[in-house]
N, C-alpha and C positions, 0 to 999 in steps of 0.2 A: 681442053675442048669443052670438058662439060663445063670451068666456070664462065669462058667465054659463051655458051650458050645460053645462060643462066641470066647475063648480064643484057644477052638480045632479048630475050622473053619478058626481064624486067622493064625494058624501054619497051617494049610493044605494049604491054600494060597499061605501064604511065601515059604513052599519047595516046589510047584507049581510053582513059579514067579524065583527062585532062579536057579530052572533046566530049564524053559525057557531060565534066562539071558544065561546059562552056556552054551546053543545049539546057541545062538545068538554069542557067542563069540567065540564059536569054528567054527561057520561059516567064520565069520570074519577073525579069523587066517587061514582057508583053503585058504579063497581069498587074503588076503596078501601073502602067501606062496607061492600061485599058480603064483602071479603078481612077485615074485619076481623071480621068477625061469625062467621064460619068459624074465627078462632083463636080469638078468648075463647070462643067456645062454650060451650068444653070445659068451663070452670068450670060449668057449670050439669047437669055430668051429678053424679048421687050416687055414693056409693061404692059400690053394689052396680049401678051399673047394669052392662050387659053393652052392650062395644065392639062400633060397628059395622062393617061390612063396611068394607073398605078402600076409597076414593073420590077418585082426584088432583085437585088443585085446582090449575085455572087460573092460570097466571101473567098480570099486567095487560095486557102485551104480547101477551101467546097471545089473550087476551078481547079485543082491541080487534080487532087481524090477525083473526078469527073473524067479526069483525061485518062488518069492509070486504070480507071473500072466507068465502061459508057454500063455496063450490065446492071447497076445497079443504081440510077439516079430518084435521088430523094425529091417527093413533091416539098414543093411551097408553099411553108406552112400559109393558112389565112391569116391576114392582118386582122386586130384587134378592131377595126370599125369599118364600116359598110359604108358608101356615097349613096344618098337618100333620093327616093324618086322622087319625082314630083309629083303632090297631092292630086287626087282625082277632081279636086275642087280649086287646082293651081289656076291663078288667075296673071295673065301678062300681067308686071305693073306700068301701069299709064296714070300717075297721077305727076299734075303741072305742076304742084307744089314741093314733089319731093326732087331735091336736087343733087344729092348721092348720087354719084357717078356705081358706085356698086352696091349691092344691097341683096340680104335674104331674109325668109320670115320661113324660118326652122321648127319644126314641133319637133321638141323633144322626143315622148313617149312614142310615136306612130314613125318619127325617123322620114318624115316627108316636108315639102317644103311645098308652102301657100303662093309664093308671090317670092320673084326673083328680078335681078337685072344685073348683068357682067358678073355672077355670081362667083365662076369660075375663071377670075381675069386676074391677074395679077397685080397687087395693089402695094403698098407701100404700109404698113400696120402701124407705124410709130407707137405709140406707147401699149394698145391693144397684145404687144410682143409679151408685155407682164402678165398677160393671162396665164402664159406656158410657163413664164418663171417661176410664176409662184405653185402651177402645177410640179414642175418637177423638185422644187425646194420641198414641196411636201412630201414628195417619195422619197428624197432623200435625207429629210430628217429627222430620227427618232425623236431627239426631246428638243420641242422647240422653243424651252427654257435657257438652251445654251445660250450662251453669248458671242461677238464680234466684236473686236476693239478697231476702230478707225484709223488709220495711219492718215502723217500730212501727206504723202504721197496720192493716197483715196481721194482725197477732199478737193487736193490740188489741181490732178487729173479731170473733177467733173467741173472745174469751175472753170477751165480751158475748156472744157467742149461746150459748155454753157446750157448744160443739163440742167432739167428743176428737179427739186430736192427736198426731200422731208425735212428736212433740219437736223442730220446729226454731225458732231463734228470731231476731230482728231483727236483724238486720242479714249474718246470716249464709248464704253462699252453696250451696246445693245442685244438684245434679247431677238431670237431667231424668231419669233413672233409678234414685235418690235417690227422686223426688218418687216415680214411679207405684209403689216399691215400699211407700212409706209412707202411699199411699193405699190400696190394696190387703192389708196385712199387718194394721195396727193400726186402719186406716181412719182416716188423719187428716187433717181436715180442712186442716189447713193445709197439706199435702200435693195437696185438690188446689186448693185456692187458687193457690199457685205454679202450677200445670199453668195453671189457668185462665189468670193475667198474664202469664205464658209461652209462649202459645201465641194469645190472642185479644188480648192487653192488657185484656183485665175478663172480670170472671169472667160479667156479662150477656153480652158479646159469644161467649165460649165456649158459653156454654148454646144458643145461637144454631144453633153447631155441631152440640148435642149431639141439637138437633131438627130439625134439618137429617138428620141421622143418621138417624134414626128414618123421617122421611119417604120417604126414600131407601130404606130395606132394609122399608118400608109396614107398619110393626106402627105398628097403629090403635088399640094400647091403651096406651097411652104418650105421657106431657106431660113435660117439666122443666122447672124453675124457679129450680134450683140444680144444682151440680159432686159438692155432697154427700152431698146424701139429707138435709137437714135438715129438717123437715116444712111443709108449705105444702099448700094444699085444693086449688092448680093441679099440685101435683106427684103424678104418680101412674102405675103402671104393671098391669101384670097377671103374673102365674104362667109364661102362657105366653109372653109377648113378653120376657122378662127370659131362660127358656130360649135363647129364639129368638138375641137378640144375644150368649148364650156360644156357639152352635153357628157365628154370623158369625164371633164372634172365633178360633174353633180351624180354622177352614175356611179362612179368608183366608191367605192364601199370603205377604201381607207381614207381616205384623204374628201371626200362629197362633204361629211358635216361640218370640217373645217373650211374648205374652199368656199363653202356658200355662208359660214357667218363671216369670211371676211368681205366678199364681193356683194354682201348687202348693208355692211357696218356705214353708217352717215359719219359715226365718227367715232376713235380710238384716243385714248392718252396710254402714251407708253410709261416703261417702267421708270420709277426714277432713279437717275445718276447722277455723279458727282457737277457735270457740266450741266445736265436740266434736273436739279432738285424737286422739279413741281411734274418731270416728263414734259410730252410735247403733246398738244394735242392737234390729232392729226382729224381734218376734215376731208368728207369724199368730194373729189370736183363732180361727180356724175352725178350726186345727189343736189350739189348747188344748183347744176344747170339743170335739172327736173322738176325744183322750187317752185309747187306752183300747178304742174301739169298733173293731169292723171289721165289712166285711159276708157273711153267711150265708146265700147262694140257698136253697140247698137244706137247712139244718137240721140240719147235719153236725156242727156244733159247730168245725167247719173253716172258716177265711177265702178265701173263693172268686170276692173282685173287688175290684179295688183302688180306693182314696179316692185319685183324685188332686188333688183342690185344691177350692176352693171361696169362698165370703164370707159374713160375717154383718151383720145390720143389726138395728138397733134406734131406734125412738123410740118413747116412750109413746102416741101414734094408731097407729103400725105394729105394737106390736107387736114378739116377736122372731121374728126371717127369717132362713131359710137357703137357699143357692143353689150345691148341693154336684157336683161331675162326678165321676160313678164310671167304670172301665174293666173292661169282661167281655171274656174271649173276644177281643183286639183291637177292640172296639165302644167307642166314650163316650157316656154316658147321663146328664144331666141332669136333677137334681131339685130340685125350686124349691119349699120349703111355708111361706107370710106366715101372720103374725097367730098365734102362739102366745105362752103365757102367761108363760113363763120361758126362758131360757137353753139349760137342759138339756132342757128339753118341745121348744124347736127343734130339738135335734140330735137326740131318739128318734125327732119326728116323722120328721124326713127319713130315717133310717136303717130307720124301718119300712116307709115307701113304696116304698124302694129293695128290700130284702128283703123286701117281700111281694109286690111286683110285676116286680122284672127278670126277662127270661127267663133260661129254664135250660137250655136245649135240647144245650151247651156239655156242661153237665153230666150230660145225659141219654147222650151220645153216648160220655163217658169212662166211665159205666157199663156199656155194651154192650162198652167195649176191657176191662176185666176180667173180664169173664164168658166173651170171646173165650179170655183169660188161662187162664181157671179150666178152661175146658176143654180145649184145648191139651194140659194139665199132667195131665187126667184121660185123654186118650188116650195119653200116654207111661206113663203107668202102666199102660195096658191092654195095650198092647205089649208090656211087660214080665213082666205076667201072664199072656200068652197063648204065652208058651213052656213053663209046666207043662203036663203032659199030658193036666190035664181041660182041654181047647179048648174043648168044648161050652158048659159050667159057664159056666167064664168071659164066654165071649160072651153068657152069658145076662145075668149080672152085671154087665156092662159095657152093654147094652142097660138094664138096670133103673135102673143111673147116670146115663144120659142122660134118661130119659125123667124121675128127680127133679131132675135139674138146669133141663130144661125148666116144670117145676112152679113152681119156685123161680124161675124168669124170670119166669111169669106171674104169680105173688104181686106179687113186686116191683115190677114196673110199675104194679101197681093199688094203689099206696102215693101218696095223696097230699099234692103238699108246695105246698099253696096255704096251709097255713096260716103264721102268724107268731111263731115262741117268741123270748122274752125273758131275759136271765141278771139276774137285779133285781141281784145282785153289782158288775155290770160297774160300775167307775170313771169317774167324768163328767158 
């Protein structure tokens, strides 16, 4: 009796333990399910739709611990960056010349934006996507003396997808500083191929990183799918998340000095190997197409803030892109306009957003120190005249001179330079 009782007790057990596992594991399959439904999503939103609020998703382990204990639910942590208001001085842009279907003009330091259009639209980033690669290659590589050796396999691969290319070739060794300038400069793919097997061993397991990224600093408008920018309907970014990860990159305290001397270099020659003896010298395409322009706050016909570096991108769904950081006054300002129709139509657009919209206050304030100047210079002359002996005269004179100089301050102020002039001349 008792081992036959022994033996009911142990089968009560086991389909006891058995139906537990099976509620254990249909847990499980709900929370895979659910995690996976949340990243394909993405594919089902269209190109115009507009990204939503930002919303962290659950890790399996956080959902399970949640379900055994509701008593003690951890907040969320904040994401690493903040979605920027708009300037109190944001101005709709309505200008006929810019043809950028999306577009934003970003201040850095104050984290506000002047002038927008489809900001937060979904767009296509082509080669723009190497801002983030060579962001994350820099956190992830200590010495970036290291080398990559190219496989035919590498070389094979991009010349099927008919990707452009720095120039390095099979079998030949480059330098992880080599690679992010030849990503960055000429935008070559195989540039960041290398980064990619260099850093992840596959270039999927990299992209892995690159949305890990994104996740992390919580821009909501942004998928990758590749290292590149080469077109795919999962890959996709927006105007102002692409701002957002150059303001990451110039802020970050490890990786800010090197990011910004590679995204303002005109041009690099890398190291030399057995296959380039001399290296390669690598030239910026954003500096070629910038040959020529500068930019003009105020309409001076004088260059009044400096271009310092930038990227361009192209595929025929994108479109041509630019992603340019200007500097005013000590300030960096970001300006990101996708989807134009040509080469050169990218670079006016960006150049006209940035001059019809950066402020000028900078500028405003060096006009009050010359006019400080102007009068200064008309009081030593009255000092001077007020030793002949009509006193009177003079003073009258010299009161009449103030009071046109005053005039002529108030004209001037009420001169406005909201609008946008062109030199059709200019080169580029």
């Amino acid at each position: 009796m008792k081992r036959e009782e022994c033996r009911k007790r142990m089968a009560k057990n086991l389909s006891g333990s058995a139906a537990l596992y099976a509620i254990l594991i249909m847990i499980m399959l709900l929370a895979i399910g659910t995690a996976a439904v949340v990243v394909t999503g993405r594919s089902d939103i269209s190109e115009n739709d507009e990204m939503p609020a930002y919303a962290a998703v659950e890790s399996e382990e956080e959902e399970s611990s949640s379900e055994e204990d509701t008593s003690s639910v951890e907040e969320v942590p904040d994401t690493t960056m903040t979605y920027p208001e708009k300037d109190y001085d944001f101005v709709r842009m309505e200008l006929d010349e810019v043809e950028a279907k999306y577009t934003v003009l970003y201040d850095i330091s104050e984290n506000s934006i002047y002038t927008a259009s489809n900001y937060k639209k979904k767009a296509y980033p082509a080669s723009l996507t190497k801002i983030m690669t060579v962001i994350v290659a820099l956190e992830n590589c200590e010495d970036l003396s290291d080398t990559y050796t190219f496989t035919e396999d590498d070389i094979t691969s991009l010349e099927e997808e008919n990707a452009s290319t720095a120039g390095f070739t099979a079998g030949e060794k480059v330098t992880i500083e080599d690679l992010l300038y030849g990503a960055m400069l000429p935008s070559g793919a195989d540039a960041t191929l290398g980064i990619a097997n260099y850093v992840a061993g596959s270039e999927d397991t990299f992209v892995e990183l690159m949305n890990a990224k994104v996740e992390e600093l919580g821009l909501t408008g942004t998928h990758f799918t590749n290292a590149s920018g080469l077109h795919d309907e999962d890959h996709y970014s927006t105007a102002m998340d692409i701002a957002m990860m150059i303001k990451y990159a110039l802020e970050n305290e490890d990786i800010s000095e090197k990011f910004l001397s590679i995204i303002s270099a005109e041009s690099y020659t890398t190291s030399e190997t057995d296959e380039n003896p001399s290296g390669i010298t690598l030239s910026s395409i954003f500096f070629q197409r910038y040959a020529g322009y500068y930019i003009d706050r105020d309409l001076d016909g004088e260059e009044d803030a400096d271009i310092v570096g930038g990227k361009t991108g192209f595929t025929d769904e994108s479109g041509y892109s630019v992603a340019a950081i200007y500097e005013a006054d000590g300030d960096y300002y970001v300006c990101v306009t996708l989807k134009s129709s040509t080469a050169d139509q990218a670079t006016m657009d960006n150049i006209a957003v940035a001059e019809g919209f950066m402020p000028t206050y900078d500028l405003l304030e060096d006009l009050v120190d010359v006019d400080d100047e102007d009068d200064e210079d008309e009081d030593e002359d009255v000092s001077v005249v007020d030793t002949t002996p009509e006193v009177i005269d003079q003073t009258e004179s010299a009161q009449e001179a103030e009071d046109e100089t005053e005039s002529e301050e108030d004209s001037s102020s009420e001169e406005d330079t909201s609008s946008v002039i062109y030199d059709d001349d200019v080169p580029g």
